[in-house]
MITOR-370895 format. One line per 2 residues: number of its first residue (from 1); their letters; for each residue x, y, z of C-alpha. Coordinates in steps of 0.05 Angstrom, whole numbers, plus 32768, in hexadecimal, padded with zeros to 4 digits. Example, Ala and Ser with C-alpha at 12.3 -4.5 7.8 and 13.67 -1.06 7.14 Angstrom:
1) as) 80F6:7FA6:809C | 8111:7FEB:808F $
END
This chain:
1) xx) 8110:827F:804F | 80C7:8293:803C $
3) xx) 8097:8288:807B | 8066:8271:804D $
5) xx) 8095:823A:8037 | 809E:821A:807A $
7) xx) 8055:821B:808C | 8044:81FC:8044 $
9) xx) 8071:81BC:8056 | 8057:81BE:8097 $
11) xx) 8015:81BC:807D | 8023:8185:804B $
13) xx) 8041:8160:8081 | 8005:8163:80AA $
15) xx) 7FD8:814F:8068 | 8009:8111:8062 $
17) xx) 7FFC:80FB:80AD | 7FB7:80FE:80A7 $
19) xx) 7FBB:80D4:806D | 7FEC:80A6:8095 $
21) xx) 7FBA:80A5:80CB | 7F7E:8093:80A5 $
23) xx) 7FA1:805B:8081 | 7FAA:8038:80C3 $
25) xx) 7F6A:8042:80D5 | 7F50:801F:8097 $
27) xx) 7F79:7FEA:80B2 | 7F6A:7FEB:80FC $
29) xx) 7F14:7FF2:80ED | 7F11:7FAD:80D4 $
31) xx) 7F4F:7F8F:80FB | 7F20:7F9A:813E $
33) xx) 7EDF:7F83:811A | 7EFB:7F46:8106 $
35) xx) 7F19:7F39:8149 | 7F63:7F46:8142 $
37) xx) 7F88:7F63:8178 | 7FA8:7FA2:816A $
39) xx) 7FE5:7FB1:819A | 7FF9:7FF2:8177 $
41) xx) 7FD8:802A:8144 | 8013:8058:8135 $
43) xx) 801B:8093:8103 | 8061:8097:80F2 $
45) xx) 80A4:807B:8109 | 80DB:8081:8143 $
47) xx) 80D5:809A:8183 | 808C:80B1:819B $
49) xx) 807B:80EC:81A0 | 8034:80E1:81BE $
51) xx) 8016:80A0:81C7 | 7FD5:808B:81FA $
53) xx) 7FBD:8046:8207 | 7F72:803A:8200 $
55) xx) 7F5F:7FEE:8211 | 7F89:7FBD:81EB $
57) xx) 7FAB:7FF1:81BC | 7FE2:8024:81C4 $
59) xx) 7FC9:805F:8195 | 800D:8096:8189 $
61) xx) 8035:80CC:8160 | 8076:80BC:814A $
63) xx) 80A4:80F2:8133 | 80C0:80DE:80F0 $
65) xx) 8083:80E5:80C6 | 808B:80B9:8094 $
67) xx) 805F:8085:8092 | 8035:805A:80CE $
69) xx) 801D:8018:80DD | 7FF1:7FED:810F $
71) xx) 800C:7FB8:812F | 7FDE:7F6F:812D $
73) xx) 7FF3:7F30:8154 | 8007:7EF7:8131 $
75) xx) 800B:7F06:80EE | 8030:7EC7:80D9 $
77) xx) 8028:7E85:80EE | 8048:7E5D:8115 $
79) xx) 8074:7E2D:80F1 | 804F:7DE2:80DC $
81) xx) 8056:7DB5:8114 | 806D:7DE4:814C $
83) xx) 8065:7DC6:8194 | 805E:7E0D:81BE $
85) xx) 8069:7DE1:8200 | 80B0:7DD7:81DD $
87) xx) 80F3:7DFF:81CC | 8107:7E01:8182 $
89) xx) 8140:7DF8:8163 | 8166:7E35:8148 $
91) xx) 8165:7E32:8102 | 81A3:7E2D:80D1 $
93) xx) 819D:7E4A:8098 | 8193:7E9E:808D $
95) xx) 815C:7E9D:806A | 8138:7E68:809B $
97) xx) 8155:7E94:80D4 | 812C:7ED3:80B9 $
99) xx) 80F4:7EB1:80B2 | 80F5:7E88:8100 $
101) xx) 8102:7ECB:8121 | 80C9:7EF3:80F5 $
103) xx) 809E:7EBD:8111 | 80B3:7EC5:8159 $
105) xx) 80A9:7F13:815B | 806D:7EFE:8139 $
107) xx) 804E:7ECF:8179 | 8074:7F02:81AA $
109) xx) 8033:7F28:81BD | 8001:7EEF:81AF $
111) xx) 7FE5:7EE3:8202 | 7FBF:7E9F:8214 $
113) xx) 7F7E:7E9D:81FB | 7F8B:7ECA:81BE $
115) xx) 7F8C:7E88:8194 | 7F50:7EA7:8164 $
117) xx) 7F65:7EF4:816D | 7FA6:7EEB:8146 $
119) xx) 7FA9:7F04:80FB | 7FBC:7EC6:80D1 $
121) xx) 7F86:7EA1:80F1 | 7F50:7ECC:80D8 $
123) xx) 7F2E:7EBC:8095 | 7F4B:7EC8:8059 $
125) xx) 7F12:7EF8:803D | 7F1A:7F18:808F $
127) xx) 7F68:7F26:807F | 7F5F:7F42:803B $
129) xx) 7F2F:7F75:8054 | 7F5A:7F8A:8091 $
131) xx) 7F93:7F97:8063 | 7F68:7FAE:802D $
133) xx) 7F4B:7FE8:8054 | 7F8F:8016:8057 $
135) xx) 7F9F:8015:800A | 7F53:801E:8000 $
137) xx) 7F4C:8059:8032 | 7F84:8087:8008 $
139) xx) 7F61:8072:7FCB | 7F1F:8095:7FF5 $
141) xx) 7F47:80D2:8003 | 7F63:80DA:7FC3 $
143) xx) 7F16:80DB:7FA4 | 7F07:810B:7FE2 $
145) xx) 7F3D:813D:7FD4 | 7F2C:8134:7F88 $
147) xx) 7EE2:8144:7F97 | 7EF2:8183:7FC3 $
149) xx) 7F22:8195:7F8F | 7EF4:818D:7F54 $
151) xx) 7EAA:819F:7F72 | 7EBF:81CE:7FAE $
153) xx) 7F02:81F7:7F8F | 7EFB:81E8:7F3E $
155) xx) 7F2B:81DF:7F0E | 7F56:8216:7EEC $
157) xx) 7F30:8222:7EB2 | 7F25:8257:7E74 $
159) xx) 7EE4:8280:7E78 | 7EC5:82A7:7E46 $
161) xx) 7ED8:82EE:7E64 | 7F06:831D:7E4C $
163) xx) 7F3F:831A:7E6F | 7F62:835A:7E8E $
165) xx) 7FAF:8345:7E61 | 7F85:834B:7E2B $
167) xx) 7FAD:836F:7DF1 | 7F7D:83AA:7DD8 $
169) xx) 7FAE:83AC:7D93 | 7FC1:837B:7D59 $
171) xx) 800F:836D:7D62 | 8026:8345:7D28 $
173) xx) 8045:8308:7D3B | 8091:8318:7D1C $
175) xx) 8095:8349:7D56 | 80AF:8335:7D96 $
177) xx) 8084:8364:7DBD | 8054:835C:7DF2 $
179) xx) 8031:83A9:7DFC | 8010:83D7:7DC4 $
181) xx) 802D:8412:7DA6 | 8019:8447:7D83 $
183) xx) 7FFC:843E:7D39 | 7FE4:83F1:7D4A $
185) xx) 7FA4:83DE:7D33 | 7F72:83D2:7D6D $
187) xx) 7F4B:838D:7D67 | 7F10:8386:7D61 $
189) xx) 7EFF:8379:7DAC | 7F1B:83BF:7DB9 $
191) xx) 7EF8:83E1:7D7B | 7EB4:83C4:7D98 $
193) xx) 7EC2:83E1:7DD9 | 7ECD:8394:7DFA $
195) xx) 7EEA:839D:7E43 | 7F0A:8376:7E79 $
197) xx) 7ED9:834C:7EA0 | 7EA4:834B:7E66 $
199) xx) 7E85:82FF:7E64 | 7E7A:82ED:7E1F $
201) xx) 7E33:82CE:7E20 | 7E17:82CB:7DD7 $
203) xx) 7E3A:82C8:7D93 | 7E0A:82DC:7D5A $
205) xx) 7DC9:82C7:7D87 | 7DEF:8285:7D99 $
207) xx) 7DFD:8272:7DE0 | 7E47:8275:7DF7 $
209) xx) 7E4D:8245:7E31 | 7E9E:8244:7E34 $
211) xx) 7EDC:8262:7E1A | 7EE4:8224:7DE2 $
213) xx) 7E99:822E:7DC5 | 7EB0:827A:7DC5 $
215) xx) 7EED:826F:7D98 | 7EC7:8242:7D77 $
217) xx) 7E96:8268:7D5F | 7EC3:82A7:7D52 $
219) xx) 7EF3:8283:7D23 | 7EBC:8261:7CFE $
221) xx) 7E97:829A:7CE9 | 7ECC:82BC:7CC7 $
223) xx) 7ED8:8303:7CC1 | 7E9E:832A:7CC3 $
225) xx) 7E6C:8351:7CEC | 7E4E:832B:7D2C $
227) xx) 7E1F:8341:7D69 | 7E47:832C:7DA6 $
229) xx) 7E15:8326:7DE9 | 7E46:833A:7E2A $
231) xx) 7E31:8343:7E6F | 7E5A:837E:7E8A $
233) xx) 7E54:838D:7ED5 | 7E13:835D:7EDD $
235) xx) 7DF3:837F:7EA3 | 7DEC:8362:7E61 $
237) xx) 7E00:8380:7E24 | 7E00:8381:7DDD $
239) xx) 7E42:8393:7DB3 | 7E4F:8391:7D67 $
241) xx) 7E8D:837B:7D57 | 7EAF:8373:7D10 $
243) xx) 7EDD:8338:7D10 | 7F1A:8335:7CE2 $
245) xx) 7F41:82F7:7CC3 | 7F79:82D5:7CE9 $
247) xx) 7FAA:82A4:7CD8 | 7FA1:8284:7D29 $
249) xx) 7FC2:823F:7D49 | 7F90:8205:7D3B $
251) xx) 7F6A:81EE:7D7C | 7F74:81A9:7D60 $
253) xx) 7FBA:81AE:7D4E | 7FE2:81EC:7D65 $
255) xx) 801B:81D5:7D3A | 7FF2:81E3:7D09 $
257) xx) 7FD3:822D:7CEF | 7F82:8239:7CE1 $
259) xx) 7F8D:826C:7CAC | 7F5D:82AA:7CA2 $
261) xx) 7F2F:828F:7CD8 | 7EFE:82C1:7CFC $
263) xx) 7F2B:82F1:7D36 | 7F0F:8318:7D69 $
265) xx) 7F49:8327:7D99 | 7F38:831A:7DE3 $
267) xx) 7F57:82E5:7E12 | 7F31:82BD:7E44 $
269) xx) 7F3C:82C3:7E94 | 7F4D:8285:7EB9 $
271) xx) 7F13:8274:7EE8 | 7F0A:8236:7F1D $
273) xx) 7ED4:8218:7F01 | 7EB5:81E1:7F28 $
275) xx) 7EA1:81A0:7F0F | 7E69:816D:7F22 $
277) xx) 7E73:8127:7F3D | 7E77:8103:7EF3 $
279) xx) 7EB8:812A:7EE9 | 7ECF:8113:7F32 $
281) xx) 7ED4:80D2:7F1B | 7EED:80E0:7ED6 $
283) xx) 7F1F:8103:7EF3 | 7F32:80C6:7F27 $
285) xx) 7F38:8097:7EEA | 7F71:80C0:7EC8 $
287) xx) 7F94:80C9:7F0E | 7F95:8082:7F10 $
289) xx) 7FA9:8076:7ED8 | 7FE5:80A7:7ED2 $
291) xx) 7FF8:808A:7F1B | 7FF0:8040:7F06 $
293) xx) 801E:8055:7ECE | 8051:8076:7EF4 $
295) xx) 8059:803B:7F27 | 805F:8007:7EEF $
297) xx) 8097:803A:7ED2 | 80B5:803F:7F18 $
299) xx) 80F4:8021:7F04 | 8109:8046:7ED4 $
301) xx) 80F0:8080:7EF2 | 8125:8073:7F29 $
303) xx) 8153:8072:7EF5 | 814A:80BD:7EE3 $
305) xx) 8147:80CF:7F2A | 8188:80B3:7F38 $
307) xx) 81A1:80D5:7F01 | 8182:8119:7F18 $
309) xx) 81AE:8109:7F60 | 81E4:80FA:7F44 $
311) xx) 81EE:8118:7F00 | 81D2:8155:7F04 $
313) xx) 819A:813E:7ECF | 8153:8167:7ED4 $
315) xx) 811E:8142:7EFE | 80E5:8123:7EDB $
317) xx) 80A1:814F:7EF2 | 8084:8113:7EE6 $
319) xx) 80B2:80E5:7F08 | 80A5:80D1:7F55 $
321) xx) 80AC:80FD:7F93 | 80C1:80DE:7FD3 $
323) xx) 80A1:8109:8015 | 80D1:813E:8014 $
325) xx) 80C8:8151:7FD5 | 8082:8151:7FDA $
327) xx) 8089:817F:801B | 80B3:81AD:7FF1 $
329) xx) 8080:81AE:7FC3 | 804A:81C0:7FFA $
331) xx) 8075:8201:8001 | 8081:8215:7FBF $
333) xx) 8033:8211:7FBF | 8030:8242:7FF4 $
335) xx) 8062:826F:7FE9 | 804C:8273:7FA3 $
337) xx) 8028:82B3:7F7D | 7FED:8286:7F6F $
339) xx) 7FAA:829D:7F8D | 7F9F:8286:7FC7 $
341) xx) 7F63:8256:7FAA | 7F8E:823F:7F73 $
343) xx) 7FC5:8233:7FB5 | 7F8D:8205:7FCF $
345) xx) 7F70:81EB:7F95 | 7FC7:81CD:7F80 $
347) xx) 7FC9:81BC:7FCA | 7F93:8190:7FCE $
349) xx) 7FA6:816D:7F84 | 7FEB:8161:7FA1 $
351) xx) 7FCC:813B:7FE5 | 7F96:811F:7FB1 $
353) xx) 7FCE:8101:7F84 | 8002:80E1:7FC2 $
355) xx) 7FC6:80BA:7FE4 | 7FB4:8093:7F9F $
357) xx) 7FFC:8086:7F94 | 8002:8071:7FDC $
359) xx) 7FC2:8049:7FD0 | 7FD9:802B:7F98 $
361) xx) 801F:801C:7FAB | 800A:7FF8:7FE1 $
363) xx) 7FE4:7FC2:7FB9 | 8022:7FB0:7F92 $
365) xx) 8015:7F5E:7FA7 | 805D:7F5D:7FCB $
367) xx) 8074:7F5F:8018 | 8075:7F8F:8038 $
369) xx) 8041:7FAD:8011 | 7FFA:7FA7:802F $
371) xx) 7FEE:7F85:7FE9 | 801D:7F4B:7FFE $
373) xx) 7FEC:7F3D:8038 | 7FB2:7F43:8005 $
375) xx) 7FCF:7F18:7FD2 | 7FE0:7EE1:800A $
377) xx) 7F95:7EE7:8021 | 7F75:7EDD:7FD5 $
379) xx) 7FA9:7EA3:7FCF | 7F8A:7E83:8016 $
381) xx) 7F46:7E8C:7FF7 | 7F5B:7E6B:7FB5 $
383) xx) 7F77:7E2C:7FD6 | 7F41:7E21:8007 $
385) xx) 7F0E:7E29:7FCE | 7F33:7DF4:7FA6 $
387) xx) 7F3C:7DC4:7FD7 | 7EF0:7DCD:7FE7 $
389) xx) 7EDA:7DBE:7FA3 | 7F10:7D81:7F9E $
391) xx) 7EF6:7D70:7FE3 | 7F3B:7D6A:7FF9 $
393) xx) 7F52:7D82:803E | 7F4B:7DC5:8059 $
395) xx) 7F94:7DE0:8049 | 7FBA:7E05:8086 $
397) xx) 7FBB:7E50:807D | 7FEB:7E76:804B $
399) xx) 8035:7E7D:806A | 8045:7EBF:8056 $
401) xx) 8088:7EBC:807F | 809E:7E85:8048 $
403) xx) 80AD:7EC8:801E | 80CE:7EF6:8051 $
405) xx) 810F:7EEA:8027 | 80EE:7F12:7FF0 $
407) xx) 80C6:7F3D:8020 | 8111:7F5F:8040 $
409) xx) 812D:7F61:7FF6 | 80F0:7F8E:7FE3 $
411) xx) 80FB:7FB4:8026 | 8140:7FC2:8016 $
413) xx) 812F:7FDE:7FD3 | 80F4:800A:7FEA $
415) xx) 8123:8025:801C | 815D:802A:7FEE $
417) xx) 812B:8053:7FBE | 810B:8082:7FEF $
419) xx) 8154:8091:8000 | 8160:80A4:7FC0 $
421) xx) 8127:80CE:7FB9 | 8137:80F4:7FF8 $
423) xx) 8175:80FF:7FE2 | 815C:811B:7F9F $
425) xx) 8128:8140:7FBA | 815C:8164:7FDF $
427) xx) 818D:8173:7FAD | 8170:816B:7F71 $
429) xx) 8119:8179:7F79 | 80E2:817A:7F58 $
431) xx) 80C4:81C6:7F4D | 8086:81DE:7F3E $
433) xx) 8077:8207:7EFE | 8065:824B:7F1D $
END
């Protein structure tokens, strides 16, 4: 197997648990300003593979690296009407049972005199934040990476400079050919003496600031003479050039054919050409919104990937990617003939792209999902400002445990599908287009 390979997954792994770890964090910053105690702050799952107590919290490694969590004391209440000084009956019925013993591992760790240090107790606007903040910090990293992406690397874009595959000849289109021979007519590029690496600048005395205003203002003047501006080796030039008519692909509509439009015959050369901050966020907005999509289509997305495992069907490229394929992905980056900016550039989109969908997964208003949490917070804050403006009653705090039922029945299926996506990422995954 290609070296380059292995350390790409390794490398996406790594990006992963640094997004792992900074998610907790964005839940463990506010947890210990508002006052909850934090027993644990772990980045992954299973056995530890490093771990360190500072104060109050147990900070650690785990070695399967697939997701993290911090642990807070007493995130569900105690049942209504609980005497602590007292034993409780065991309850009866399964559901019930869930619930009593959720609470009790719940109150395990809370100590005497951590009565206002426990999580439910805090206010509602308090809890929303503390489980707001690790959703919110992958939505953060996403706009990071998408900032270094788009300001420091630049996107994959077509320049006005003649490109070194540049055909110097006119090969009519009913020949499946791809190199001149002899007795082709040159183009008119290659009759003006156009070369690799010349930057069109100036069209007729008109500006050319990109590879669309250059087309643009070739196929719209028609065949004809024209005084072409280049800069060749730093130095600028001026070349006249004699365009001939074209019947060419419309840029509006390549189904459809611009006949007899103006031709020159030079193609442009990809270029990572940085944007500004404007574009940053233009760019977030139809991330999010392709993500949003996807996890609203999740369902029947599933369906395709179980039809990929088990069927043999092609994988959707635009159907979801559990971790390992992602981490296959990181390799294929790596091992890929891309330059090694472009490597960086798809690396960074890839890590860009799983922490919004891990940011916006998690706000799905459903247990386990930190959105559950939310969603029980904005529901305190609803009640309490009704029964404030009714003058009623303070009402106790939300009871979250009331829908663990619902909470393991989502659990099961989240594990169910990542199971399914591991095993099609295995035999089935998703590749890159080289």
């Amino acid at each position: 197997m290609n070296w380059l390979y292995l350390v790409g997954i390794v490398l996406f792994l790594l990006g992963l648990m640094f997004s792992i770890a900074l998610h907790e964090i964005g839940h463990l910053v506010p947890a210990k300003i508002f006052g909850v105690r934090v027993t644990q702050y772990m980045v992954g799952f299973g056995p530890n593979a490093w771990s360190r107590r500072k104060g109050e919290t147990e900070y650690g490694i785990k070695w399967i690296p697939f997701g993290g969590y911090i642990r807070m004391i007493g995130m569900l209440p105690p049942r209504p009407g609980d005497d602590p000084t007292k034993l409780r009956s065991n309850a009866t019925g399964p559901f019930q049972g869930l619930i009593e013993s959720a609470r009790d591992a719940a109150h395990e760790e809370v100590l005497p005199g951590d009565d206002d240090r426990v999580f439910y107790r805090k206010k509602w606007w308090q809890k929303v934040i503390i489980m707001s903040g690790g959703p919110l910090m992958n939505i953060v990293l996403a706009f990071v990476f998408s900032a270094v992406l788009l300001i420091g690397i630049g996107l994959p874009a077509e320049a006005p400079i003649v490109s070194p595959d540049t055909e110097t000849c006119m090969i009519p289109s009913s020949e499946q050919r791809a190199a001149c021979e002899p007795g082709d007519q040159l183009t008119p590029a290659a009759q003006a003496g156009l070369k690799p690496g010349d930057h069109l600048v100036s069209f007729d005395g008109a500006t050319i600031g990109s590879w669309d205003a250059a087309i643009r203002l070739i196929r719209s003047h028609g065949p004809g003479p024209i005084e072409l501006g280049i800069v060749r080796d730093g130095k600028p030039m001026t070349l006249d050039v004699t365009l001939i008519a074209q019947d060419r692909p419309s840029l509006e509509d390549p189904e459809k054919i611009d006949e007899n439009v103006g031709y020159l015959g030079v193609r442009p050369t990809m270029v990572m050409e940085q944007q500004g901050i404007g574009q940053v966020i233009g760019y977030m907005g139809e991330m999010t919104a392709r993500v949003a999509g996807s996890i609203v289509n999740l369902p029947e997305k599933m369906g395709g990937v179980w039809q990929a495992a088990f069927s043999g069907e092609e994988r959707d490229p635009e159907g979801p990617v559990g971790v390992v394929g992602a981490g296959r992905m990181g390799g294929e980056i790596l091992a890929s003939d891309l330059s090694n900016e472009e490597k960086i550039a798809v690396f960074v989109r890839l890590l860009a792209g799983f922490n919004l969908a891990m940011g916006l997964f998690n706000l799905i208003p459903l247990l386990p999902l930190d959105g559950g949490h939310i969603a029980g917070g904005l529901w305190e804050g609803l009640k309490r400002a009704y029964a404030k403006v009714m003058r009623r009653p303070k009402p106790q705090h939300v009871d979250i445990a009331k829908v663990l039922p619902l909470t393991y029945a989502v659990a099961l299926v989240m594990m169910v599908m990542a199971g399914l996506l591991v095993y099609a990422d295995l035999v089935n995954p998703v590749t890159l287009a080289r």
